[in-house]
N, C-alpha and C positions, 0 to 999 in steps of 0.2 A: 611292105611289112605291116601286121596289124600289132598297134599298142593294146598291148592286155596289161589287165589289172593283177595282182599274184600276192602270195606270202609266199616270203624266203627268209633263210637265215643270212646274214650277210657275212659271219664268218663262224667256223666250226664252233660248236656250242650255244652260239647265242640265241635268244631269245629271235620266235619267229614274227616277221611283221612286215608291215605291205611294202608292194616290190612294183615297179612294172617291167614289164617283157616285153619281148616282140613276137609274136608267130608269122610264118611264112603265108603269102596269100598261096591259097590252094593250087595245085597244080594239076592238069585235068585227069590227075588219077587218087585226087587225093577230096574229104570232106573236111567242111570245118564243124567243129563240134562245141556247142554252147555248151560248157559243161554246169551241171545242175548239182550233184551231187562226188562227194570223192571221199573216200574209206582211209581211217588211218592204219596202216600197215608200220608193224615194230621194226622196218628193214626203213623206214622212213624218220625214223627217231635215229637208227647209226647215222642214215646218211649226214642227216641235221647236224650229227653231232663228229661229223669228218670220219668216220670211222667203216666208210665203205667204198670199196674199190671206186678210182673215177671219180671221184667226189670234189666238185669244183665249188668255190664258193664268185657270188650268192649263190644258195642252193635252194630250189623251190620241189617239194617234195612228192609224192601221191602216184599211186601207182593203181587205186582203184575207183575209178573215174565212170559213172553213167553221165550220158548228158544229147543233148535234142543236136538233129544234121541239121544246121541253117544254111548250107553251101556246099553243092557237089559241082565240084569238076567235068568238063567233059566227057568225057571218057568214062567215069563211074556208073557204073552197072548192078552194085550189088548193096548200095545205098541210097534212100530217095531224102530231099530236106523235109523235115517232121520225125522221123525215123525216130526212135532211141536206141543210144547204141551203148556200147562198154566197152573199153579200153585198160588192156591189163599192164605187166610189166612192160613189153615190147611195144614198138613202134616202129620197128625196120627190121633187117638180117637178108644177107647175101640175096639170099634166093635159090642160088643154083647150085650148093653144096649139096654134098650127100645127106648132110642133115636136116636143111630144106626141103631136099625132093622126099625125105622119110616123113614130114611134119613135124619135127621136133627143131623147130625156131630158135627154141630156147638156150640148144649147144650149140646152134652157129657162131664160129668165131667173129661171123660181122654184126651181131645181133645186137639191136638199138636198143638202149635202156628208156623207157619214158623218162625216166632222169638218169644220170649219172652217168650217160653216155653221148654222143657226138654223131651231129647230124648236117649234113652240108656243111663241117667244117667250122660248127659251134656246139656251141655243151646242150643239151633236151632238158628241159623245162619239164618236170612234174603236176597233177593235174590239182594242185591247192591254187588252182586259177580262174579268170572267167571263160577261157576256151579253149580251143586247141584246134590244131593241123594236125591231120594224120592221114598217109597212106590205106585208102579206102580195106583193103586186104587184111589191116590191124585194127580196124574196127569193129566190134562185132554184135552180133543180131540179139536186143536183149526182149523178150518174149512181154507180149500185152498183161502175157500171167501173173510178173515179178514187178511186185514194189520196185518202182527206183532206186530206190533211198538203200534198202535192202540186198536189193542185186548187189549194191556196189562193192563190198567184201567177196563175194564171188571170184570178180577179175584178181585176185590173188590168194585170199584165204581159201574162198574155194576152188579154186586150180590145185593148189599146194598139194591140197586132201584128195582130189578126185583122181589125180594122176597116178600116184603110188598102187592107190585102189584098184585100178584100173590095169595098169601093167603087173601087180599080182597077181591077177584074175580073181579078185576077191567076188562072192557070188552066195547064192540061196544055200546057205548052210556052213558057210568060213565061218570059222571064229577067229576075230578081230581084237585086238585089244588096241585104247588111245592112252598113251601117257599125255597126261595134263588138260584139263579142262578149261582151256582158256578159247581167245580168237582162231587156230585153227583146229584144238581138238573138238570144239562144241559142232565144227563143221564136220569134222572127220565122223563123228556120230552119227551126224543126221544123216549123210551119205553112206555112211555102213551099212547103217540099219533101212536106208530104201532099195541098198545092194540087195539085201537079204539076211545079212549074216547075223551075226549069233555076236556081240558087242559087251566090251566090258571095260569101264573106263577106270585107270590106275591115277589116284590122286594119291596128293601128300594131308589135303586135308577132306575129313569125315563134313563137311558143310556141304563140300562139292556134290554130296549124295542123292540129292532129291532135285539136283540139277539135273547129274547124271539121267536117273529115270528121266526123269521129264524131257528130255531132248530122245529117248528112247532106251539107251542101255538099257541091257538085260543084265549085266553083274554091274556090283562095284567094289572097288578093293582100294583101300588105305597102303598105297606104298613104303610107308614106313615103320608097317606093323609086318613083325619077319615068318608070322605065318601065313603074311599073303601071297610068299611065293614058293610055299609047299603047297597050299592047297591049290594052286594055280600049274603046276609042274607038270609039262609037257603038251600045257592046253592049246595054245595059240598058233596059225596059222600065219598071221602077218601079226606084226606090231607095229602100228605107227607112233615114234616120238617125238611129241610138238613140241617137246620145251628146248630151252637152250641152254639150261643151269646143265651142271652135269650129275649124269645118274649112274647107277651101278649096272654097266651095260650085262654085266655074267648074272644078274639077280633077274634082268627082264630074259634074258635069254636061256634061262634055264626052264621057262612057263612056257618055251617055243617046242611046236612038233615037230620030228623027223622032217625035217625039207624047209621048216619053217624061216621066217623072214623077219630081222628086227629092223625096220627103215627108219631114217637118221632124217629131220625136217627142220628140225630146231637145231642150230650153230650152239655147240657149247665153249668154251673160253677155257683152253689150250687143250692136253692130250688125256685122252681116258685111259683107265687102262681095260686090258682087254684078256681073257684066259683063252687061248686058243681051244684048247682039249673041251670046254663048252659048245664049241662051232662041232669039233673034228666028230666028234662020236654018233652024231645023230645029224651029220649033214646039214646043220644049219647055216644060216647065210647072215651076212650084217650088209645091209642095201643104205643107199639115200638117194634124195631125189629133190625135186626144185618143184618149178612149174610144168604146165604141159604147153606144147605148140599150139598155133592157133586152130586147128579143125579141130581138135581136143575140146580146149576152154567153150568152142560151140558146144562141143558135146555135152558140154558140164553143162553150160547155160539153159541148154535143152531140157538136159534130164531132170535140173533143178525145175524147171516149168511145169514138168509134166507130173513130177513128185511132192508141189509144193514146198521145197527146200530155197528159202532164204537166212542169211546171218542173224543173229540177235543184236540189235544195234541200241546204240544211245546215239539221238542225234544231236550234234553240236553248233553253235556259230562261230566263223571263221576266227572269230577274236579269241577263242576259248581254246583253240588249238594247244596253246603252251601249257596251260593247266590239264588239258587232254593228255599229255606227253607225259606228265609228271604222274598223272596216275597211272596209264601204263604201266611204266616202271616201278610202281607199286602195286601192280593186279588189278585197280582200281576198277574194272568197266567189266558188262555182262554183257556182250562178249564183242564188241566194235565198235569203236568210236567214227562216225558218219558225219560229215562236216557239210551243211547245208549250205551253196556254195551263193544262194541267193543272199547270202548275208554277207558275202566280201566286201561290197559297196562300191 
């Protein structure tokens, strides 16, 4: 076993602080990965805080991880050491179910959590560390084109966004709409508008405006002013909703066209309600969706290379994670907080 260094909470809530682990030495199908950089994702503030499936304490977070191959396996074929790779939510899954052999990793019921899941019969370790063990197959190919530092929201913020995209068929002339302008709608943006489409980001506040543009939108609309969704009625093609607060699903789905699609990305805190007769008359649909599998997240990482598409980051030192957390949860950061991993110590 290798001693690694880590930050964990040591029990739900608490403040996070240094930990050590153990990772497996490699097995010849597997690299080790110095991790360099790791992305804080808001599914990593519930964990922290006991509030996610599987959630074992200590609990060591991070689920958007770049970082250098120092040790391939025998057997490894599809990684060399030097390499920089990226490691998203997963680290394992069956293999041989129907949702394997489909590429959606993501709904296998044996599907390994980077944290929060259970791997030869112990709990997985999140990448707020200094390396990692992974199954060569989950780690993936991050392009000489992408910042590090930058990629590293990718491995979930942008999977989150590129998958729904993607399974809509969204393309050169959709029109798109993002609720919320935060860590995954600023991505769902930039990815819209390299799809093609026709973009227009729904905030609650008028500041968010000249973000909006700037990331590309083509509209912007104050969701809280009630004629944003007459002049908006019947426009939309997909809508993606990043937030998690809860919104007035019948106000976004009345701007949806005949066929149209409102996808659910952000967890809201308990039941919304819902007006059937807004679905029923023009065919529309209320979708959600997670991440994507892994030939997918290549796909992302690809097209991000090719499109110049990386996250908007602030980057942090390890220590500053907890005051990281606390603004999260106040909005506080434009638009991901990136944890320089060289500063663990």
């Amino acid at each position: 076993m290798l001693p690694t260094k880590a930050y964990a909470a040591q029990t739900a809530g608490a403040p996070l602080g240094p930990w050590q682990i153990e990772r497996r030495d490699p097995k010849p199908n597997d690299v080790l990965v110095d991790i360099l950089y790791c992305g804080i994702c808001h599914s990593d503030i519930h964990f922290a805080h006991g509030q996610f499936p599987g959630a074992q304490f200590p609990a060591v977070p991070g689920h958007e991880i770049v970082g250098k191959v120092v040790q391939s396996g025998s057997a490894v074929t599809r990684h060399k050491v030097g390499d920089i790779v990226g490691i998203g939510c997963m680290v394992d899954a069956c293999r041989h179910c129907v949702e394997c052999d489909d590429g959606e990793e993501q709904f296998c019921a044996g599907m390994v959590g980077t944290y929060a899941g259970v791997e030869d019969g112990k709990p997985t370790y999140g990448g707020y560390s200094s390396r990692i063990t992974v199954a060569e197959d989950f780690a993936l190919k991050i392009s000489p084109k992408l910042p590090p530092a930058a990629a590293a929201p990718l491995l979930c913020a942008g999977i989150t966004l590129y998958s729904p995209l993607r399974h809509w068929k969204v393309g050169k002339g959709s029109k798109v709409a993002v609720i919320g302008l935060g860590g995954l709608g600023h991505m769902g943006v930039k990815l819209a508008v390299a799809m093609g489409a026709d973009v227009t980001v729904f905030s609650t506040s008028e500041k968010k405006r000249a973000d909006a543009q700037r990331l590309g939108a083509h509209d912007f609309a104050v969701s809280t002013n009630p004629e944003t969704f007459t002049r908006l009625a019947g426009k939309f093609d997909v809508i993606l909703n990043t937030v998690s607060a809860k919104v007035d699903y019948n106000a976004y789905i009345s701007t949806l066209k005949r066929d149209g699609t409102l996808v659910l990305l952000g967890i809201p805190d308990g039941p919304v309600e819902l007006d059937a007769f807004g679905l029923l008359f023009r065919r529309k649909n209320l979708g959600a969706s997670i991440i994507g599998g892994i030939k997918e997240t290549q796909e992302m990482l690809d097209f991000c290379a090719e499109h110049n598409i990386v996250s908007d980051i602030e980057m942090i030192r390890m220590d500053q994670v907890n005051e990281a957390y606390e603004r999260i949860l106040k909005s506080d950061v434009r638009y991901r907080f990136v944890i320089d991993m060289a500063t663990l110590g």
